[in-house]
MIGU-935125 format. One record per residue: residue in one letter; chain; y, x, z of N, C-alpha, C in turn. Coordinates in pm, 1 decimal, decimal comma, m for minus. Each point is the difference from the previous one (the first is absolute). Example, Ala and Ser with C-alpha at 12.3 -4.5 7.8 and 13.67 -1.06 7.14 Angstrom:
2
rest A	kette A	nY m569,0	nX 1319,0	nZ 780,0	caY 119,0	caX m89,0	caZ 0,0	cY 120,0	cX 90,0	cZ 0,0
rest S	kette A	nY 105,0	nX m35,0	nZ m72,0	caY 119,0	caX 82,0	caZ 6,0	cY 109,0	cX m77,0	cZ 73,0
end
This chain:
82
rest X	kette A	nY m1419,5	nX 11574,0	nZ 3025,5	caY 7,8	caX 137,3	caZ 45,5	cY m39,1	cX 6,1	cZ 147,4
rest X	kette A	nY m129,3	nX m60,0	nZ 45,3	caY m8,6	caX 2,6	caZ 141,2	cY m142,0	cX 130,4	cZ 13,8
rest X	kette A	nY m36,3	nX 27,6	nZ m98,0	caY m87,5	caX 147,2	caZ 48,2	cY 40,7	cX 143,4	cZ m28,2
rest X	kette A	nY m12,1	nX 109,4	nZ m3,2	caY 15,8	caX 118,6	caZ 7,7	cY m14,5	cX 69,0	cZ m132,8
rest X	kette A	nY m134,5	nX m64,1	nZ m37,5	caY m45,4	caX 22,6	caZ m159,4	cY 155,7	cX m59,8	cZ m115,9
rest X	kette A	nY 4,7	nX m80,8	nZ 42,1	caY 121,3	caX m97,5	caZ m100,0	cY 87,5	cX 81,7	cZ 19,4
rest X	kette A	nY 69,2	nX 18,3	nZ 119,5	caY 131,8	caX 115,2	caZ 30,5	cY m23,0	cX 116,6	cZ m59,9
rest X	kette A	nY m116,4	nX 56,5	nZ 3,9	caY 50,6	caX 107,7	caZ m57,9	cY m48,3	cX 29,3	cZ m162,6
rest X	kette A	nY m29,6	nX m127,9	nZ m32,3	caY 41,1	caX m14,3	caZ m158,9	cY 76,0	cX m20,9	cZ m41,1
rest X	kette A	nY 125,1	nX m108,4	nZ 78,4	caY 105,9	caX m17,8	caZ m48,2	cY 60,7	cX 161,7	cZ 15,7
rest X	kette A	nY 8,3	nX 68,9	nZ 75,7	caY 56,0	caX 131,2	caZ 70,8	cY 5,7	cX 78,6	cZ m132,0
rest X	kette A	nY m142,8	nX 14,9	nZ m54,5	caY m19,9	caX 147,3	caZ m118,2	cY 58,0	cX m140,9	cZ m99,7
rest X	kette A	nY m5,6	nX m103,9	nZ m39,8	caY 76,3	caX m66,8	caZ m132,7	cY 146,8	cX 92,5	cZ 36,7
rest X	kette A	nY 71,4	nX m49,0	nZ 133,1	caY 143,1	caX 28,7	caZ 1,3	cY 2,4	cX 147,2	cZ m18,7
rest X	kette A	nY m77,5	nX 80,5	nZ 22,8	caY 70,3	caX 162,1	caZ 9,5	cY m46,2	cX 6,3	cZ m148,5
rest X	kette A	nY m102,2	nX m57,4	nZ m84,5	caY 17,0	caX 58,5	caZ m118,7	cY 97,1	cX m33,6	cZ m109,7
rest X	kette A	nY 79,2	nX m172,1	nZ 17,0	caY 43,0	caX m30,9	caZ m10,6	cY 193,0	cX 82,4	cZ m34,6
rest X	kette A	nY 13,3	nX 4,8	nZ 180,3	caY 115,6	caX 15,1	caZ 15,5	cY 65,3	cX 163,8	cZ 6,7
rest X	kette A	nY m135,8	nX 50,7	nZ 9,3	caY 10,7	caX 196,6	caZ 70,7	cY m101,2	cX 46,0	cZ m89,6
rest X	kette A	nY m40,4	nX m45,7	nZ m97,3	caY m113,6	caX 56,6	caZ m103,6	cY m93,9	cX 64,3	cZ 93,4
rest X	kette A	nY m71,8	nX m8,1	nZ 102,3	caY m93,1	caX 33,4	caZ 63,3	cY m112,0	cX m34,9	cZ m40,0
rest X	kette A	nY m100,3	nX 87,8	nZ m45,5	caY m107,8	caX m77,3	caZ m32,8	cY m68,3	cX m40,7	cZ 91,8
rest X	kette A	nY m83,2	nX m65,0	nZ m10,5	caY m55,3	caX m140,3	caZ 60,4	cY m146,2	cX 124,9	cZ 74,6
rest X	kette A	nY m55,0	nX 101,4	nZ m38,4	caY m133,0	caX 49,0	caZ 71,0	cY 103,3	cX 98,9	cZ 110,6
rest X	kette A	nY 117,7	nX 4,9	nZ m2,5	caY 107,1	caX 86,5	caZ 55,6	cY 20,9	cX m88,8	cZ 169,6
rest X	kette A	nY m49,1	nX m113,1	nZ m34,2	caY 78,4	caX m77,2	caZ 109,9	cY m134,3	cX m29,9	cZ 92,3
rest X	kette A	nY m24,4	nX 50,5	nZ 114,9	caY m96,9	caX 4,8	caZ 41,7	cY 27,5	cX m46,7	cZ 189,4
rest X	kette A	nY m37,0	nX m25,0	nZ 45,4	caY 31,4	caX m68,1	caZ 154,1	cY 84,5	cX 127,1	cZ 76,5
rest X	kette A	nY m93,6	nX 117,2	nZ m19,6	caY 4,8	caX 122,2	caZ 46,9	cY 130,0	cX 6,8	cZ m54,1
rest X	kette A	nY 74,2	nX m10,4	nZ m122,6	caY 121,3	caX 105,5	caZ m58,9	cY 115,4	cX m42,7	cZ 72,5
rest X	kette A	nY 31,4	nX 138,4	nZ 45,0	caY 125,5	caX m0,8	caZ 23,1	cY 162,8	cX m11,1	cZ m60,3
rest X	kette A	nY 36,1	nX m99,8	nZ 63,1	caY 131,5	caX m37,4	caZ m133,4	cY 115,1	cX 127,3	cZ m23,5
rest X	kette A	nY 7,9	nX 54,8	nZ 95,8	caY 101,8	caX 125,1	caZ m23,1	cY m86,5	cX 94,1	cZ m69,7
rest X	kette A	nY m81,9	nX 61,1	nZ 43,1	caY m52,9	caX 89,6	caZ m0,1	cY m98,0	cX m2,8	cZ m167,9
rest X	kette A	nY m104,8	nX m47,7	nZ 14,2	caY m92,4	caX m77,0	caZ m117,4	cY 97,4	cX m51,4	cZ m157,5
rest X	kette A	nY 43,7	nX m134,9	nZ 67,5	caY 39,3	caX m38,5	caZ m68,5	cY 189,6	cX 29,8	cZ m97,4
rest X	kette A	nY 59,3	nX 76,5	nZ 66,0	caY 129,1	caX 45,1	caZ m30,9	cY 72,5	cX m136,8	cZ 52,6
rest X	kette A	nY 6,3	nX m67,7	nZ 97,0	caY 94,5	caX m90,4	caZ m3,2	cY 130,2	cX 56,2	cZ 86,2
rest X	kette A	nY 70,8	nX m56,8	nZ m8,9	caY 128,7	caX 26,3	caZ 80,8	cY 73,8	cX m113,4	cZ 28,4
rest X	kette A	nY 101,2	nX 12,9	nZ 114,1	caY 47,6	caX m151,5	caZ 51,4	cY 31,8	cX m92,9	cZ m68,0
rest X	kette A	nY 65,1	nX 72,0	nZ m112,0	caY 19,1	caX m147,4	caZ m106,6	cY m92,5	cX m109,3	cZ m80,7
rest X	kette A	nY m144,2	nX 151,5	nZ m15,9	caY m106,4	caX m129,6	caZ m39,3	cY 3,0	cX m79,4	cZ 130,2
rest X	kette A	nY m35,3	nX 42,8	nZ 128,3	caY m46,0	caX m87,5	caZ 74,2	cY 37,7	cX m110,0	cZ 31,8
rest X	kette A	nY 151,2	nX m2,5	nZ m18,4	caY 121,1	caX m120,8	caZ m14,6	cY m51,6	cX m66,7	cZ m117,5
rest X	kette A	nY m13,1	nX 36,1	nZ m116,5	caY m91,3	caX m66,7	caZ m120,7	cY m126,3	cX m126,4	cZ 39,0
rest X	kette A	nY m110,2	nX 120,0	nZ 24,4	caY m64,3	caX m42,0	caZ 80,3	cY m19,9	cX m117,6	cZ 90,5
rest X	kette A	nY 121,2	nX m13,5	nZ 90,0	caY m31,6	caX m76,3	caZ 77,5	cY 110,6	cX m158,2	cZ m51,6
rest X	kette A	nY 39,8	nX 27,9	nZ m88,4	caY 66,8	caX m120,2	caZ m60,8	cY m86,0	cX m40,7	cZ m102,7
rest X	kette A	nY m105,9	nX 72,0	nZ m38,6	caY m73,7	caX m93,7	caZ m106,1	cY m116,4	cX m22,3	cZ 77,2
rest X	kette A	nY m42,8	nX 64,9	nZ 142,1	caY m89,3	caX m128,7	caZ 79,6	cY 64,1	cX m90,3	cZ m8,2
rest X	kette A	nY 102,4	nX m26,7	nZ 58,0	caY 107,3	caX m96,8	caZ 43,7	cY m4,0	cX m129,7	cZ m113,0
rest X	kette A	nY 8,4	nX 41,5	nZ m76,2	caY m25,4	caX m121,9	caZ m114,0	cY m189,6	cX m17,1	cZ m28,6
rest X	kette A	nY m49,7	nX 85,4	nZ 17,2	caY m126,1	caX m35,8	caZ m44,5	cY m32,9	cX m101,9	cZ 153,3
rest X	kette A	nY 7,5	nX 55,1	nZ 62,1	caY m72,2	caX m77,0	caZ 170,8	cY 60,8	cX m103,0	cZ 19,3
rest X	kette A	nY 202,1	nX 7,1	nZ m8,8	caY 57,4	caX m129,3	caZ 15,7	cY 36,7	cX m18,1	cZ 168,0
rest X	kette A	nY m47,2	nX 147,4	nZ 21,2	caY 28,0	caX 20,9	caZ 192,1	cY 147,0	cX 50,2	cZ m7,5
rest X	kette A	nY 85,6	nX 0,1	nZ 119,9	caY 57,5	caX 104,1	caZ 34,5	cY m47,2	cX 71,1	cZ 28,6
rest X	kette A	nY 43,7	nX 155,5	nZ m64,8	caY m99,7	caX 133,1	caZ 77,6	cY 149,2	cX 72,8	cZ 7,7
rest X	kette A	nY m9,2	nX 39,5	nZ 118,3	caY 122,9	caX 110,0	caZ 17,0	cY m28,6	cX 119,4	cZ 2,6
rest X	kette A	nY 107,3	nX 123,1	nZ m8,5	caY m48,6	caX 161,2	caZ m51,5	cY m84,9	cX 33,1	cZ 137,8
rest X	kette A	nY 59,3	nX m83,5	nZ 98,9	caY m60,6	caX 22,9	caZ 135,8	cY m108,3	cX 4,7	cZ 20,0
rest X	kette A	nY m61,0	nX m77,7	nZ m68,3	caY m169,2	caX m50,7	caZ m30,7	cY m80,1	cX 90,9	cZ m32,5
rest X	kette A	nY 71,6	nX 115,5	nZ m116,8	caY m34,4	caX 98,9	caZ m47,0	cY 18,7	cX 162,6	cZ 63,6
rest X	kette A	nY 55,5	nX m17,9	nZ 110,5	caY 62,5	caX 127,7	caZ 69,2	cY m143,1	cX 113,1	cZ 18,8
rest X	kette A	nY m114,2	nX m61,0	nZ 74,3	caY m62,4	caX 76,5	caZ m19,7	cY m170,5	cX 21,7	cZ m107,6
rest X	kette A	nY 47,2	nX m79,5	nZ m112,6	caY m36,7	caX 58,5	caZ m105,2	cY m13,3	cX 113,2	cZ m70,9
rest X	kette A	nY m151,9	nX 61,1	nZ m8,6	caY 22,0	caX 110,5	caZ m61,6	cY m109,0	cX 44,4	cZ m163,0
rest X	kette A	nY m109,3	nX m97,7	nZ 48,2	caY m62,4	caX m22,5	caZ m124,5	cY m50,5	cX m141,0	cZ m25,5
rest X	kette A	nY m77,2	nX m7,8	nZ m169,5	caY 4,6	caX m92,0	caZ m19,1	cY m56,9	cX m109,6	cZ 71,2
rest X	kette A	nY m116,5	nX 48,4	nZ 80,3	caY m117,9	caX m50,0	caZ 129,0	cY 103,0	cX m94,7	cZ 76,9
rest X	kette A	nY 136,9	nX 66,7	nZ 8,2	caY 121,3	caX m38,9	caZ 144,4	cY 61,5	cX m83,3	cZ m74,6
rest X	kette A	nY 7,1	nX m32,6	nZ m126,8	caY 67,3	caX m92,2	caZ m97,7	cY m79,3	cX m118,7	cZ 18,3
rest X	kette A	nY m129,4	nX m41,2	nZ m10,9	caY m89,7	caX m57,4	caZ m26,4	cY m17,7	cX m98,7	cZ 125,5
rest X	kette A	nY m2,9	nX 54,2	nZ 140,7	caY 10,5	caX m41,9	caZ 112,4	cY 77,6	cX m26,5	cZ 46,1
rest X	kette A	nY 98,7	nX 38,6	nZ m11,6	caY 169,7	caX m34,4	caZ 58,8	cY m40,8	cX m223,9	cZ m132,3
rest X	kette A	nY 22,9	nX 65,6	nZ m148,1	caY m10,4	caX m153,9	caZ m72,1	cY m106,5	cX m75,7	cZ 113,9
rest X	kette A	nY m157,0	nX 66,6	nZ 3,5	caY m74,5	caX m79,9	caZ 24,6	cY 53,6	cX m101,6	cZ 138,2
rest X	kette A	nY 124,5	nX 101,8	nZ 93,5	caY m10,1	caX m51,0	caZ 105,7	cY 98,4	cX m107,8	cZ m27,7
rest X	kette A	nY 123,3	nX m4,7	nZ m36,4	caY 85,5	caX m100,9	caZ m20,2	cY m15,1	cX m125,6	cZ m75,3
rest X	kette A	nY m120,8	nX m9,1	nZ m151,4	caY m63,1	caX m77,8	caZ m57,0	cY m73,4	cX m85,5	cZ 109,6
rest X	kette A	nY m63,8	nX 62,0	nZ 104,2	caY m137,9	caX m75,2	caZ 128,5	cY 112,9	cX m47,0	cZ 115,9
rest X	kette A	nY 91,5	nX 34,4	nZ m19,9	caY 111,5	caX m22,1	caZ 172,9	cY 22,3	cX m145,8	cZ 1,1
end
């Protein structure tokens, strides 16, 4: 998982997966509140099944200013490259 392309395949697997999001739904641009219907609890979701997929610690902190999936993708890309 060290490129951008990979992240955000794993990204649309997990939202269709876990939030029935379809997969042409999940786009860099979409916004997770807004776009996508998420709310804090997916994002807590969310960020515990990076957590096992990456094998990082990622804290909610990590995610504070997350707002779409683009900010999902880069926040992983950055902690995967650190």
């Amino acid at each position: 998982m060290n490129n951008r392309d990979e992240i955000l395949t794993i990204i649309k697997n997990i939202m269709l997966e876990m939030f029935e999001i379809e997969e042409e739904q999940v786009t860099l641009d979409a916004r997770l509140y807004d776009d996508l219907d998420f709310d804090s609890i997916d994002a807590v979701d969310m960020i515990v099944k990076l957590k096992e997929i990456t094998g990082k610690d990622i804290k909610a902190g990590d995610f504070k200013s997350v707002r779409t999936v683009g900010d999902i993708v880069e926040t992983i890309f950055t902690l995967m490259n650190a």
